[in-house]
mmCIF file of the C-alpha atoms, coordinates in Angstrom:
data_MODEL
# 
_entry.id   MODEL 
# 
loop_
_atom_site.group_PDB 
_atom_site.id 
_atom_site.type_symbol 
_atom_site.label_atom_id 
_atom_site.label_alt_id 
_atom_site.label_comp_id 
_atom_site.label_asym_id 
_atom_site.label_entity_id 
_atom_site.label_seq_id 
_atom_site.pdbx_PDB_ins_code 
_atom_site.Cartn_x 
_atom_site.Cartn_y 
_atom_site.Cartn_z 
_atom_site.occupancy 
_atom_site.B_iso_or_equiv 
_atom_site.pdbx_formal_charge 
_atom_site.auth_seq_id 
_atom_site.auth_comp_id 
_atom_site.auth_asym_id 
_atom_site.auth_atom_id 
_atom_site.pdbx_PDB_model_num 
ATOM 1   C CA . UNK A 1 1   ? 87.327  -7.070 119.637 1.00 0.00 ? 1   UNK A CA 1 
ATOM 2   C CA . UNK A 1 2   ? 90.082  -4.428 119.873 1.00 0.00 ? 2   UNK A CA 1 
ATOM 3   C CA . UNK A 1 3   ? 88.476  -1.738 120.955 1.00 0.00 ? 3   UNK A CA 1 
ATOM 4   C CA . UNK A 1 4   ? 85.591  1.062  119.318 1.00 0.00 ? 4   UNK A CA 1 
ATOM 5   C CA . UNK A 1 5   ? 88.715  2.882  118.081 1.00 0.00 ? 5   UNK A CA 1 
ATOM 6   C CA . UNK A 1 6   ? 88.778  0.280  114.890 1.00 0.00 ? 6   UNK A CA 1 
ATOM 7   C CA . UNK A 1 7   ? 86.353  1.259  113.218 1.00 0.00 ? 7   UNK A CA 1 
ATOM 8   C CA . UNK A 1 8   ? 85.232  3.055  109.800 1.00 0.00 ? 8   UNK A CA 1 
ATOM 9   C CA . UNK A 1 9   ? 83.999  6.234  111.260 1.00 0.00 ? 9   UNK A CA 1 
ATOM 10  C CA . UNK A 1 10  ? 85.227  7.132  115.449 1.00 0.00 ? 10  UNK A CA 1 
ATOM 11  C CA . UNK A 1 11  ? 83.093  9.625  116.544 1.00 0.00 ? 11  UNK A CA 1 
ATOM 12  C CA . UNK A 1 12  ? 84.998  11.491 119.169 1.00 0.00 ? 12  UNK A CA 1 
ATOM 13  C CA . UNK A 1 13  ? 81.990  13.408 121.206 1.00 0.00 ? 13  UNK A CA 1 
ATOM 14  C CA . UNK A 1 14  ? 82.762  16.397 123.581 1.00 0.00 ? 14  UNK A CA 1 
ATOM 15  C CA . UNK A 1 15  ? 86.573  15.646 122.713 1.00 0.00 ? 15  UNK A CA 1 
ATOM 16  C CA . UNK A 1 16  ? 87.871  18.861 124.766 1.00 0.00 ? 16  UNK A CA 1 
ATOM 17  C CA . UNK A 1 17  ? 86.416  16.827 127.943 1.00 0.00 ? 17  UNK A CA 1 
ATOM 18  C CA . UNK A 1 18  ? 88.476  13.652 127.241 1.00 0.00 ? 18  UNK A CA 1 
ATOM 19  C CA . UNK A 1 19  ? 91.508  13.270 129.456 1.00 0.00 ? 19  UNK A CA 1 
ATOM 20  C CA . UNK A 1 20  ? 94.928  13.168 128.261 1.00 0.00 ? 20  UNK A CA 1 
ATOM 21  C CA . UNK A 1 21  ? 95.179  9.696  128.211 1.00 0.00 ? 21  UNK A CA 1 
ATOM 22  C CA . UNK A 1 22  ? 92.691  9.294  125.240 1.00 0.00 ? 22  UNK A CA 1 
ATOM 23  C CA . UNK A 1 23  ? 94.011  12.501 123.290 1.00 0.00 ? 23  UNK A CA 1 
ATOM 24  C CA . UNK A 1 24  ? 97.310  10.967 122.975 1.00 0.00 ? 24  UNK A CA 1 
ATOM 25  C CA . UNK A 1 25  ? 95.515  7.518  121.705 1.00 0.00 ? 25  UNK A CA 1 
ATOM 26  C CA . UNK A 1 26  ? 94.239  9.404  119.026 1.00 0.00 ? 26  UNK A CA 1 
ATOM 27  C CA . UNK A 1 27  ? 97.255  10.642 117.923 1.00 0.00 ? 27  UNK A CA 1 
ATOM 28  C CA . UNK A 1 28  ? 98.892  7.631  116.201 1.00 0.00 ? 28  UNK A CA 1 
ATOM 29  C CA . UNK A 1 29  ? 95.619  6.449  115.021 1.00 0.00 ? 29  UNK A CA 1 
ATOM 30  C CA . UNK A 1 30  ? 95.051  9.410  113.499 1.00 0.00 ? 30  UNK A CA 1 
ATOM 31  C CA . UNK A 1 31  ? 98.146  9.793  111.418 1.00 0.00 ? 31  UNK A CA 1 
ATOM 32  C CA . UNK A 1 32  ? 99.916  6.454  111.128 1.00 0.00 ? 32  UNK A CA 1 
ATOM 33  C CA . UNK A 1 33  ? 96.503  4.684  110.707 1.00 0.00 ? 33  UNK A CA 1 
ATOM 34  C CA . UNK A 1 34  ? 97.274  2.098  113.213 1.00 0.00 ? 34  UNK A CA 1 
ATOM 35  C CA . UNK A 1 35  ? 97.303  1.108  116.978 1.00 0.00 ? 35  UNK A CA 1 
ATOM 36  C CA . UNK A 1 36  ? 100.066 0.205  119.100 1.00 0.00 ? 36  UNK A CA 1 
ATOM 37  C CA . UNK A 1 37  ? 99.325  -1.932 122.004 1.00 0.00 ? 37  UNK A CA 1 
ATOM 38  C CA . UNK A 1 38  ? 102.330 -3.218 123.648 1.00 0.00 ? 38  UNK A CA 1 
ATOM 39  C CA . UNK A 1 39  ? 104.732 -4.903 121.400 1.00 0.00 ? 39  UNK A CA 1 
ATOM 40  C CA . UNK A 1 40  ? 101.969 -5.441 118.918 1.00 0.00 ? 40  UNK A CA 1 
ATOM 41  C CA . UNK A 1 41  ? 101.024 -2.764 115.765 1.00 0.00 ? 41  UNK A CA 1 
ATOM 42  C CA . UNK A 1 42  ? 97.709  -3.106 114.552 1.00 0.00 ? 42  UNK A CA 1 
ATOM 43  C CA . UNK A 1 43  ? 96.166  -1.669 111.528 1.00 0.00 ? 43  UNK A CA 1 
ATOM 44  C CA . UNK A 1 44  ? 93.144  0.249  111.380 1.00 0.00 ? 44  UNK A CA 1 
ATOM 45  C CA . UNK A 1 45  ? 89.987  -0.468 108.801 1.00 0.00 ? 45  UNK A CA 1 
ATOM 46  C CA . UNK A 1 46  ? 90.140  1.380  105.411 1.00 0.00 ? 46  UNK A CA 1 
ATOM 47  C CA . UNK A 1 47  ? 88.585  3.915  105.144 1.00 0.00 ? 47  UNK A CA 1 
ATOM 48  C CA . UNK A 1 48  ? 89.384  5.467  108.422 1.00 0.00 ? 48  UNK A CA 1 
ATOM 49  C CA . UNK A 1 49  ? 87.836  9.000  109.648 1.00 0.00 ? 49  UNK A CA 1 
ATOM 50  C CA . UNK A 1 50  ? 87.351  10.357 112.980 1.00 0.00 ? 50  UNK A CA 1 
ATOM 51  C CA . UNK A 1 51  ? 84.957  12.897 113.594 1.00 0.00 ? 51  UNK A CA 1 
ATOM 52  C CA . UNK A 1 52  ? 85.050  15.170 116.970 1.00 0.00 ? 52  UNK A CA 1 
ATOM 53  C CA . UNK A 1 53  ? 82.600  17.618 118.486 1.00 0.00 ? 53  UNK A CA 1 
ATOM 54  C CA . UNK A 1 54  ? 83.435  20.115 120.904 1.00 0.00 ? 54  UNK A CA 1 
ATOM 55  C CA . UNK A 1 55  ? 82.429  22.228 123.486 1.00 0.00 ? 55  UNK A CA 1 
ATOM 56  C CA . UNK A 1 56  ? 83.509  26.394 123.813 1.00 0.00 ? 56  UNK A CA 1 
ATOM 57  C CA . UNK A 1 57  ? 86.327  26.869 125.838 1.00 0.00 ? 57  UNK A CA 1 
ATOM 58  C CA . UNK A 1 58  ? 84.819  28.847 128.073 1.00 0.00 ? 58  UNK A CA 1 
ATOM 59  C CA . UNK A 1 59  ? 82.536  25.738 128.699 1.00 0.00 ? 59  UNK A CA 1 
ATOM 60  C CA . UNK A 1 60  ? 83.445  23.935 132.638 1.00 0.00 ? 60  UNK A CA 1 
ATOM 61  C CA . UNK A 1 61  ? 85.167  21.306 132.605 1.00 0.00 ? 61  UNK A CA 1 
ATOM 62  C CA . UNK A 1 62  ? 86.705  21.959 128.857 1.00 0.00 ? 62  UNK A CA 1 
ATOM 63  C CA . UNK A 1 63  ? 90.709  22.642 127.547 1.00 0.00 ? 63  UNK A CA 1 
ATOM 64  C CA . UNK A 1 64  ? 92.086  23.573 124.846 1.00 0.00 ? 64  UNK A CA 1 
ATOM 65  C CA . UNK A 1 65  ? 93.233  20.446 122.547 1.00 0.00 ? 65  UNK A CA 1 
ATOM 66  C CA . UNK A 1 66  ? 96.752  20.224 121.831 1.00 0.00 ? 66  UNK A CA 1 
ATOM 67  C CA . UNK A 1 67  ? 97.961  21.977 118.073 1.00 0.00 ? 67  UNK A CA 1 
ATOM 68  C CA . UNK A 1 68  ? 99.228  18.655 117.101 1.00 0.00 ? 68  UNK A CA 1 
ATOM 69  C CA . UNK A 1 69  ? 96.172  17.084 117.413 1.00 0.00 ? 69  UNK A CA 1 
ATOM 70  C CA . UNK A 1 70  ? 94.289  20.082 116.360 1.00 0.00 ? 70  UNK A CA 1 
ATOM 71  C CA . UNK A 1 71  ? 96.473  19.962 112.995 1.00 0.00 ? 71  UNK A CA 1 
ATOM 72  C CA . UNK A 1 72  ? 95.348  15.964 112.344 1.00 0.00 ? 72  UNK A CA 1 
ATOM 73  C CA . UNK A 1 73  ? 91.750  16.970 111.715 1.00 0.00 ? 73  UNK A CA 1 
ATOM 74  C CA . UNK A 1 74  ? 91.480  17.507 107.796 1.00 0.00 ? 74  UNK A CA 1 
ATOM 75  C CA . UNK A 1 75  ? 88.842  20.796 108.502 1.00 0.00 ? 75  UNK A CA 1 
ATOM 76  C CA . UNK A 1 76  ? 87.000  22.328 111.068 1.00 0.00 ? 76  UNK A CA 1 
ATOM 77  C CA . UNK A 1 77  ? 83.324  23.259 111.030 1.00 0.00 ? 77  UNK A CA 1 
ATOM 78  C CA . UNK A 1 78  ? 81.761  25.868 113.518 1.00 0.00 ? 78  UNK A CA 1 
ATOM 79  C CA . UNK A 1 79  ? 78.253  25.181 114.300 1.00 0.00 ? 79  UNK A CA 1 
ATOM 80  C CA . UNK A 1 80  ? 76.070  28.296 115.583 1.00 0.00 ? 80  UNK A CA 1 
ATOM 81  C CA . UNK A 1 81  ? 72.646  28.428 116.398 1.00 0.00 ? 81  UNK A CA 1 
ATOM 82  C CA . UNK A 1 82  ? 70.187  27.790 114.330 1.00 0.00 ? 82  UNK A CA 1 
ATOM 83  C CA . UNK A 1 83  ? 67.867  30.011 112.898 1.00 0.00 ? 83  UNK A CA 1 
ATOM 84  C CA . UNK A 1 84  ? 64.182  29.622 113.667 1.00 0.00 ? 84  UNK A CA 1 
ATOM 85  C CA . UNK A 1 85  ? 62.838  27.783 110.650 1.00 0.00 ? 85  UNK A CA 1 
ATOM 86  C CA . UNK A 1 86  ? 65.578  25.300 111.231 1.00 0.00 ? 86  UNK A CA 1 
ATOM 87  C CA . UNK A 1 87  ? 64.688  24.842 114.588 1.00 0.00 ? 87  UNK A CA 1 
ATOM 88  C CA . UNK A 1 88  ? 61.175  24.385 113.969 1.00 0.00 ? 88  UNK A CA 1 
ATOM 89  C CA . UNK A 1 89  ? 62.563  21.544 111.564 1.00 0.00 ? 89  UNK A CA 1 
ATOM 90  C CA . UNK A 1 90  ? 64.540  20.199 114.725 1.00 0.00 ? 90  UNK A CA 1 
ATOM 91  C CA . UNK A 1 91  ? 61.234  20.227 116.683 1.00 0.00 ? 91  UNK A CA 1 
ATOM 92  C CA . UNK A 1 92  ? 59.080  18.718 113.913 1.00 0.00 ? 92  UNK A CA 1 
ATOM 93  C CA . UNK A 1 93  ? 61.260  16.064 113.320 1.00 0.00 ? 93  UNK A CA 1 
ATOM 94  C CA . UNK A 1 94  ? 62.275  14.955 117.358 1.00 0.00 ? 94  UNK A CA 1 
ATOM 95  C CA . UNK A 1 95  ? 59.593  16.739 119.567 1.00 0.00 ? 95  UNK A CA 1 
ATOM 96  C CA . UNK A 1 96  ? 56.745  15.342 117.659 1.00 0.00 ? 96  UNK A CA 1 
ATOM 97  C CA . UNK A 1 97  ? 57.807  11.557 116.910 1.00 0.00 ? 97  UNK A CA 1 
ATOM 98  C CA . UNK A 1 98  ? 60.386  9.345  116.796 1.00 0.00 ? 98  UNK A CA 1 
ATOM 99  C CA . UNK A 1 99  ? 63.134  9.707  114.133 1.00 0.00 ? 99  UNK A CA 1 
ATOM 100 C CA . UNK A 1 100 ? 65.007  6.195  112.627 1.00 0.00 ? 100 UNK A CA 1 
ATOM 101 C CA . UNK A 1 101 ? 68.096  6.785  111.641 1.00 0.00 ? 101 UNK A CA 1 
ATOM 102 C CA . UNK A 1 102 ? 68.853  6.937  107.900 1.00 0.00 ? 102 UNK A CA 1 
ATOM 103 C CA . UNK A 1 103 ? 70.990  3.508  107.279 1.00 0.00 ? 103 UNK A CA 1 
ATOM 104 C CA . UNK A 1 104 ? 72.864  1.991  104.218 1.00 0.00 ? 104 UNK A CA 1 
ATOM 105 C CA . UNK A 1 105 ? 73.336  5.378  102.335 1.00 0.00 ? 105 UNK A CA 1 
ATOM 106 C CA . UNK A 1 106 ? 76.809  4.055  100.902 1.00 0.00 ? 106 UNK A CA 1 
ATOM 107 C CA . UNK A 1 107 ? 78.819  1.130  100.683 1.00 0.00 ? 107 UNK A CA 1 
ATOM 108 C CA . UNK A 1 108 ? 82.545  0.875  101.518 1.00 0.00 ? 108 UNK A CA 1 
ATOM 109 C CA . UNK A 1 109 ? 82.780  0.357  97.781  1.00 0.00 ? 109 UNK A CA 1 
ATOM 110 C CA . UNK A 1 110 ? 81.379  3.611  97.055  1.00 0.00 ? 110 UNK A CA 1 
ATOM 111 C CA . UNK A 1 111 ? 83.555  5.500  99.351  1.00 0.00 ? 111 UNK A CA 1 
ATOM 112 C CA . UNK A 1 112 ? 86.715  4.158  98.074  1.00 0.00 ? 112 UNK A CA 1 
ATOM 113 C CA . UNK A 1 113 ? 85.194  5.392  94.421  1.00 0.00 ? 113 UNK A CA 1 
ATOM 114 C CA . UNK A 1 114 ? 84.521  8.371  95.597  1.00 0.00 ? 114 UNK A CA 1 
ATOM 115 C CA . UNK A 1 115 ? 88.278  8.871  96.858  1.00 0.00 ? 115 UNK A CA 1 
ATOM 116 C CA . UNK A 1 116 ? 89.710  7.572  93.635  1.00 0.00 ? 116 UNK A CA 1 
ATOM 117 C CA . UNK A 1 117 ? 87.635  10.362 91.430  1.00 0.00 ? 117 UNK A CA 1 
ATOM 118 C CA . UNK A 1 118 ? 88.978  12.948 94.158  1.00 0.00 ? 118 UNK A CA 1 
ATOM 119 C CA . UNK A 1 119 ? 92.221  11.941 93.269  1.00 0.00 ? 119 UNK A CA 1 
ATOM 120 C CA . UNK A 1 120 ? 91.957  12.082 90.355  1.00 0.00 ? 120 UNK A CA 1 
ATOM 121 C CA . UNK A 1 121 ? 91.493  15.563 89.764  1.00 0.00 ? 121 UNK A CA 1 
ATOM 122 C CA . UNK A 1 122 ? 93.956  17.534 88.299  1.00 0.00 ? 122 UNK A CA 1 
ATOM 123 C CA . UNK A 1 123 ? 95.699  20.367 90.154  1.00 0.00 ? 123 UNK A CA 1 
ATOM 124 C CA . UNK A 1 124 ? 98.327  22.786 87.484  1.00 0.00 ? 124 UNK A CA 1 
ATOM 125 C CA . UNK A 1 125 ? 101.163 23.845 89.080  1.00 0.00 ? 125 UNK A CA 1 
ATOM 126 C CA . UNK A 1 126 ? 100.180 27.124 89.047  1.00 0.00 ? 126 UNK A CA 1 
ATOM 127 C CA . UNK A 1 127 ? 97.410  26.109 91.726  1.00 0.00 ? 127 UNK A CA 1 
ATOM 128 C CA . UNK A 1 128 ? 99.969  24.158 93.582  1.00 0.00 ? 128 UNK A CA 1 
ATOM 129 C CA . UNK A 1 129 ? 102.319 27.149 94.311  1.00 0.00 ? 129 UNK A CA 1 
ATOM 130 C CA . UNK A 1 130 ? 99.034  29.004 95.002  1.00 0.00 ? 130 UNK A CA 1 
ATOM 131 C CA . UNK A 1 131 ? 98.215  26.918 97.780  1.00 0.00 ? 131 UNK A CA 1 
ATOM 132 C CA . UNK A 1 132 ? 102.448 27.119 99.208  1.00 0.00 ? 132 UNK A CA 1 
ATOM 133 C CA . UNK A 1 133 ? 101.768 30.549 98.920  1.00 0.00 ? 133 UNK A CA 1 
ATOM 134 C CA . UNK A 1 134 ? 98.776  30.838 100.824 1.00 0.00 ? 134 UNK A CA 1 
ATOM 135 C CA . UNK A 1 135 ? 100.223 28.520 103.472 1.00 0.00 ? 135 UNK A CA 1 
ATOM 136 C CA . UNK A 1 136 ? 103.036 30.070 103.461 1.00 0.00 ? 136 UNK A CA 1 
ATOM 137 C CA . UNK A 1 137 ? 101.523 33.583 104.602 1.00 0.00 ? 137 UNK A CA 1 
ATOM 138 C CA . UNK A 1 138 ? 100.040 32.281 107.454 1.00 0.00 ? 138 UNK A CA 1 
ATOM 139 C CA . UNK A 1 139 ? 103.912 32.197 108.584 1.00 0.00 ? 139 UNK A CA 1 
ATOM 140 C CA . UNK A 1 140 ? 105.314 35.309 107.107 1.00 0.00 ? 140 UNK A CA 1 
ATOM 141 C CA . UNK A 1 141 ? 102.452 37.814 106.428 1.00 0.00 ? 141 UNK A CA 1 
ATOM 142 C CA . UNK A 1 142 ? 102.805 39.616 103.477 1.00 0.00 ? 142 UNK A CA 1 
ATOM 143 C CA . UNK A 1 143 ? 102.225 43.443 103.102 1.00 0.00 ? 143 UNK A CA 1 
ATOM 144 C CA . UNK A 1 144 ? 98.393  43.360 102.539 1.00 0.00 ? 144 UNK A CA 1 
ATOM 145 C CA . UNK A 1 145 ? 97.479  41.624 105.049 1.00 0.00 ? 145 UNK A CA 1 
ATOM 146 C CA . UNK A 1 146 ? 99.526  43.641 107.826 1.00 0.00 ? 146 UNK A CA 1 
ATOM 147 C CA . UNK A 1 147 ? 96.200  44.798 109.719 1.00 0.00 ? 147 UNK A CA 1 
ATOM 148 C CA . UNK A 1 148 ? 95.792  41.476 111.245 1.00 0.00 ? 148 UNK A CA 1 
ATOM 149 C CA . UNK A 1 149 ? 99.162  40.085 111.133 1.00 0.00 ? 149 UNK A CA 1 
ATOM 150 C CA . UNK A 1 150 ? 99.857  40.660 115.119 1.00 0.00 ? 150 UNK A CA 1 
ATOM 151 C CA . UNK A 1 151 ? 96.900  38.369 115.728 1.00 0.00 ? 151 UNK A CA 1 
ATOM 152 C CA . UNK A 1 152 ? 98.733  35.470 114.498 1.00 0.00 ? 152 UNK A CA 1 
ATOM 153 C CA . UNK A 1 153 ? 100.993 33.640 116.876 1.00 0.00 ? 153 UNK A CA 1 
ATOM 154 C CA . UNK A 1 154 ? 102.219 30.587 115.028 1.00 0.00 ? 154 UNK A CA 1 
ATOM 155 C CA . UNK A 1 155 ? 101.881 29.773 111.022 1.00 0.00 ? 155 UNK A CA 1 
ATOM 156 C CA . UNK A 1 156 ? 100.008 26.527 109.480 1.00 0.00 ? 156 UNK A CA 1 
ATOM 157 C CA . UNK A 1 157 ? 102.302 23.646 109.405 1.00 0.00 ? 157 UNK A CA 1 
ATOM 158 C CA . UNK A 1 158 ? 102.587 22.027 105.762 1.00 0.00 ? 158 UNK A CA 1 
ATOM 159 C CA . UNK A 1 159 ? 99.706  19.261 106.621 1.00 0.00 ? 159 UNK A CA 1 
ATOM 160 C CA . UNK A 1 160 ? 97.771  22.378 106.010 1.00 0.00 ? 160 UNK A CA 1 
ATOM 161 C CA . UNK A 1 161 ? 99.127  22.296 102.490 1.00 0.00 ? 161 UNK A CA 1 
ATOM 162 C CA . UNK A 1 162 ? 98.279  18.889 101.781 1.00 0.00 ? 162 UNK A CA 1 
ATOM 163 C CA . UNK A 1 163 ? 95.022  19.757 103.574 1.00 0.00 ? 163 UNK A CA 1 
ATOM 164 C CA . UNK A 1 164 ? 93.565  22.253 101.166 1.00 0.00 ? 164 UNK A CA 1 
ATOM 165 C CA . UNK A 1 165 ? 95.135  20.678 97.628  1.00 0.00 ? 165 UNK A CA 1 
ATOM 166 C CA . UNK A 1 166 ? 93.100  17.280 99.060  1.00 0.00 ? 166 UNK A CA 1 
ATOM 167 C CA . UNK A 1 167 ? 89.697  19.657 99.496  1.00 0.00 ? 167 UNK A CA 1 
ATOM 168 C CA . UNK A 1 168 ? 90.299  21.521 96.329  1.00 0.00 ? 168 UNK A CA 1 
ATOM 169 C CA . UNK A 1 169 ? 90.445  18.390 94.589  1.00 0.00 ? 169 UNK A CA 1 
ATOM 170 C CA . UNK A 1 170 ? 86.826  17.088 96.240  1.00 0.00 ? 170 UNK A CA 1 
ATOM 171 C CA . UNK A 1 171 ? 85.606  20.693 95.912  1.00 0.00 ? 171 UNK A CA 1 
ATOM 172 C CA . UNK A 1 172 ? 86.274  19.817 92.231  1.00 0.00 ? 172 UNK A CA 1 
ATOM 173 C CA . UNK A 1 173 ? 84.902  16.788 92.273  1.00 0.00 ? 173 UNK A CA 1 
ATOM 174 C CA . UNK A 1 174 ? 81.586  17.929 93.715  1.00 0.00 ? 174 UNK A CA 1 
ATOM 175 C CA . UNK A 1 175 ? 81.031  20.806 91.398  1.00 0.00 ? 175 UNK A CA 1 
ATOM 176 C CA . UNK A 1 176 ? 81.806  17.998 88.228  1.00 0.00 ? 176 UNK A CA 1 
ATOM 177 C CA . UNK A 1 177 ? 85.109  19.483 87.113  1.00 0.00 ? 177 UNK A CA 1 
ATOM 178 C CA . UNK A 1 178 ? 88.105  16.905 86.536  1.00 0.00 ? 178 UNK A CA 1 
ATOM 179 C CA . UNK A 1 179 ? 90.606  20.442 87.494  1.00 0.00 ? 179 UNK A CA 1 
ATOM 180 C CA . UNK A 1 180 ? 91.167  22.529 90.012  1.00 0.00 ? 180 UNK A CA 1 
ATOM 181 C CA . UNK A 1 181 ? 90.391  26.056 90.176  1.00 0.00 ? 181 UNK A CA 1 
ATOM 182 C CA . UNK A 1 182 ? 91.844  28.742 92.638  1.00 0.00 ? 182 UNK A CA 1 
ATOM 183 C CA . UNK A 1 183 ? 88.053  29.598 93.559  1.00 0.00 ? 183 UNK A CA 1 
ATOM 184 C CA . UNK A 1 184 ? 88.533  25.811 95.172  1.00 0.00 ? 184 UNK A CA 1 
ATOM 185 C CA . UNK A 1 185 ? 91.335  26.727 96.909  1.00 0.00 ? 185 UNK A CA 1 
ATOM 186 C CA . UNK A 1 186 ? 89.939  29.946 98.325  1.00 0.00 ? 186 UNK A CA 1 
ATOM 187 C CA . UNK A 1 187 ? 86.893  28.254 99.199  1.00 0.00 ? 187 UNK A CA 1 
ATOM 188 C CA . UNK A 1 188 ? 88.575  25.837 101.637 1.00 0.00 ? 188 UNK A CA 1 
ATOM 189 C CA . UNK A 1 189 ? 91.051  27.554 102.841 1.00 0.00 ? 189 UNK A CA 1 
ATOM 190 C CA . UNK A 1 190 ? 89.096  28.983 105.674 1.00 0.00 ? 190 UNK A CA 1 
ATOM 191 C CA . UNK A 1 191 ? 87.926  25.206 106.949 1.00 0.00 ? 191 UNK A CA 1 
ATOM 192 C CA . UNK A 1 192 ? 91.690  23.900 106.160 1.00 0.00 ? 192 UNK A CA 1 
ATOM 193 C CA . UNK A 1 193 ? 92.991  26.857 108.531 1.00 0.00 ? 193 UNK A CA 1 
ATOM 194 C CA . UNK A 1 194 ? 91.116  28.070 111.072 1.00 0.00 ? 194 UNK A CA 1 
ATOM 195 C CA . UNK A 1 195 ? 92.189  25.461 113.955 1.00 0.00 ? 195 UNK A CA 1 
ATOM 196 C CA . UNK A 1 196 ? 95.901  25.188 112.019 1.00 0.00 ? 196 UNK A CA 1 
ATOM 197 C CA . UNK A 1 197 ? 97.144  28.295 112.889 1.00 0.00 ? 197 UNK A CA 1 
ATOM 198 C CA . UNK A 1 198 ? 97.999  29.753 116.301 1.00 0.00 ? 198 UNK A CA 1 
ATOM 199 C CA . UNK A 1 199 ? 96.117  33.045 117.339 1.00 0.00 ? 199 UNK A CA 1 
ATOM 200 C CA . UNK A 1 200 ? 97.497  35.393 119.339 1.00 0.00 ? 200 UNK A CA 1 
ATOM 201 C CA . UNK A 1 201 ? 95.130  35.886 122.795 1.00 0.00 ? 201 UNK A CA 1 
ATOM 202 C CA . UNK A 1 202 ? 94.322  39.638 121.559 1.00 0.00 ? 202 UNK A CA 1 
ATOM 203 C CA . UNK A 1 203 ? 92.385  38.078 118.695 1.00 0.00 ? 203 UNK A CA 1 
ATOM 204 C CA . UNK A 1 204 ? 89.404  36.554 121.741 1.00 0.00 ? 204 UNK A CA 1 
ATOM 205 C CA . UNK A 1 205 ? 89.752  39.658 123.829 1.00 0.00 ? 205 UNK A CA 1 
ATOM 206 C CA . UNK A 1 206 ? 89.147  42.316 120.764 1.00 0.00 ? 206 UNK A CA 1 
ATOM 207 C CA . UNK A 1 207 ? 86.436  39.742 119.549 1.00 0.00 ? 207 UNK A CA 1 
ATOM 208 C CA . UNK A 1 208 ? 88.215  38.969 115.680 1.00 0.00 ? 208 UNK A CA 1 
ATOM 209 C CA . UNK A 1 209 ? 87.000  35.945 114.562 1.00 0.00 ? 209 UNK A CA 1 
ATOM 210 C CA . UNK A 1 210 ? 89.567  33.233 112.908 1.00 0.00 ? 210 UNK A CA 1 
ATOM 211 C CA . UNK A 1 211 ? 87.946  33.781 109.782 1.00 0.00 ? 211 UNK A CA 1 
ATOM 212 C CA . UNK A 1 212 ? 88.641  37.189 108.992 1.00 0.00 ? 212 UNK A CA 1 
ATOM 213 C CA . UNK A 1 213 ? 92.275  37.049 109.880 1.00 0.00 ? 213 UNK A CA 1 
ATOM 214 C CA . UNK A 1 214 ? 92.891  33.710 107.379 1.00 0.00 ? 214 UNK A CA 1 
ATOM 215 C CA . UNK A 1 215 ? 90.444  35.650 104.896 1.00 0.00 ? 215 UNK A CA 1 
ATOM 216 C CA . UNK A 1 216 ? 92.525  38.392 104.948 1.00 0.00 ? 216 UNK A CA 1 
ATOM 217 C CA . UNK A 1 217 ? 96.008  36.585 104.341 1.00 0.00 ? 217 UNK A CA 1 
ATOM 218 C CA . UNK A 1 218 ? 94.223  34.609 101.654 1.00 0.00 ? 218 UNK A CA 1 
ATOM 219 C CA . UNK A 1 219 ? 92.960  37.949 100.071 1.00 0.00 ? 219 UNK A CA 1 
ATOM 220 C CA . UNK A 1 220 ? 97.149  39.197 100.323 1.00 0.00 ? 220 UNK A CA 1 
ATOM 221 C CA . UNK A 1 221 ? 98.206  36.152 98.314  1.00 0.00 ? 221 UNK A CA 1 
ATOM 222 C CA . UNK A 1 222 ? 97.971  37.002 94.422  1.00 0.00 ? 222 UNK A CA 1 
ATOM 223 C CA . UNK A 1 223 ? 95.645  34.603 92.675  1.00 0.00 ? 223 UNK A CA 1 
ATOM 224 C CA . UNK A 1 224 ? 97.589  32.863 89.315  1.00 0.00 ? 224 UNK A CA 1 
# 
């Protein structure tokens, strides 16, 4: 046994608590798809995904992750609070009994389906520039998007691109299309972004959330 790092799905919990040590593991693992330990390279399973939770960063005891880490995650999801009728689903379903786990939803065979149809989709090169383009303004903003332009520090880097074409493609997928549309794109570009590009500190202290400022480049770049 190598080590809980080869497996299908890592889950990385409270990763913004980890030391340094195991944020740099992740690193290689993460993009090469394989371990280096000593003079030996190991692979890593196929499929591999890790998955990361984290805490605010005005949690104790938390830091903020390094941007080339940040930039290996394909998308970033922030989780608020619930609203009350989900939480009375949280307490029916934990405070009243014990919950099994769901198991054997999917096979490995069905995965690696499932990532053949995704790349199978079609994307025109019309929608390719699109997404360049939209990328792109994260770097440069353009004209219409000048409001928020001083909030951004640093511009995506082009995994970004390769980011949003892969979940434009699945977006496809999942809505039964064998194309890509630039609704897709727009739709997740905010996930694709948010933790890619480098805000400036005035965007915490005047309280502008990530999501308006890559909402408003996206709404500067015109649509083909």
């Amino acid at each position: 046994m190598l080590g809980p790092i080869f497996g299908n799905v890592v889950l990385a919990d409270e990763i913004n608590r980890a030391p340094a040590k195991v944020q740099s593991a992740l690193l290689e693992a993460m993009q090469e798809r394989q371990v280096t330990i000593g003079p030996e390279t190991h692979p890593l399973p196929d499929p591999f995904i890790v998955m990361a939770t984290m805490n605010p960063l005005d949690a104790e005891g938390t830091y903020a992750l390094p941007l080339a880490q940040m930039d290996r995650f394909l998308i970033k999801i922030d989780v608020d609070y619930p609203t009350a009728e989900e939480e009375l689903q949280i307490l029916d379903r934990f405070a009243i009994g014990s919950v099994e786990p769901v198991r054997n939803v999917a096979s490995l065979e069905d995965v690696h389906a499932w990532r053949a149809q995704s790349r199978a989709v079609h994307v025109e090169p019309k929608v390719l520039r699109y997404i360049v383009d939209i990328v792109a303004a994260t770097r440069s903003v353009p004209d219409g998007a000048r409001a928020v332009a001083g909030y951004i520090e640093r511009g995506a880097s082009p995994r970004a691109t390769l980011a949003i074409a892969n979940m434009a493609r699945s977006r496809a997928a999942l809505d039964g299309r064998d194309y890509v549309i630039p609704d897709d794109v727009r739709r997740v570009s905010a996930p694709a972004l948010r933790h890619r590009v480098g805000f400036h500190y005035r965007r915490a202290l005047e309280g502008v959330l990530p999501d308006e400022i890559v909402s408003a480049v996206v709404a500067a770049v015109p649509v083909p």
